[in-house]
C-alpha positions, -999 to +999 in steps of 0.1 A: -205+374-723-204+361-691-170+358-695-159+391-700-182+400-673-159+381-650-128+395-661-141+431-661-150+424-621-115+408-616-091+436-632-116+463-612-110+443-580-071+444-587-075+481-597-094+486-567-069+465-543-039+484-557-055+522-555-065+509-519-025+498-513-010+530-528-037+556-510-036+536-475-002+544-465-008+581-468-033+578-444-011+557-422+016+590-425-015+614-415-020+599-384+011+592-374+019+628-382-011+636-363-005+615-333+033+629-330+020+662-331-007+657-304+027+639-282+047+672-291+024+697-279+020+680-244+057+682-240+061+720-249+078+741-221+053+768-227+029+750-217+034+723-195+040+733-157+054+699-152+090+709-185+087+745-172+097+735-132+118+711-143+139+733-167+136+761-139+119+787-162+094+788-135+097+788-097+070+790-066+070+803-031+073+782-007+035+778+011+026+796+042-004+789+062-027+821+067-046+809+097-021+792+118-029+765+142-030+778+178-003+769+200-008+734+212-001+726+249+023+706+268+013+667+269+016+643+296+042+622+289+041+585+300+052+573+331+048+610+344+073+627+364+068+629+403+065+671+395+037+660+372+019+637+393+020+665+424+002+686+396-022+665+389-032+651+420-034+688+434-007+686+456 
């Protein structure tokens, strides 16, 4: 009796080993599948800007500021001329 017991659990583990075998590698396919298809979609020139401006389907203007800077005034340049050192010292 116990016998058979322990033969019955043995050819269910095997069972159970070989179902797990044969259903684990379509698992394996799913989420490959899946991951591929996750990688594929990033890399679609529909909608990635990045394919899209490097296959030229896209292009941009170049930037302009709307509030430009002011004009920025002359600096004194190091040693300073004798013209610029008259200016400065009033003369």
């Amino acid at each position: 009796m116990k016998k058979s017991y322990l033969l019955f659990a043995l050819v269910v583990a095997v069972i159970a080993a070989f179902a797990f075998l044969m259903v684990r590698p379509d698992r394996l396919k799913q989420k490959v599948a899946s991951d591929v298809e996750k990688v594929n979609a990033r890399f679609s020139p529909s909608e990635s800007i990045d394919l899209s401006m490097a296959m030229k389907m896209i292009t941009h203007e170049p930037p302009q500021m709307l509030n430009p800077p002011s004009e920025i005034p002359a600096l004194l340049v190091y040693p300073p001329s004798a013209e610029d050192l008259a200016k400065l010292s009033g003369e």
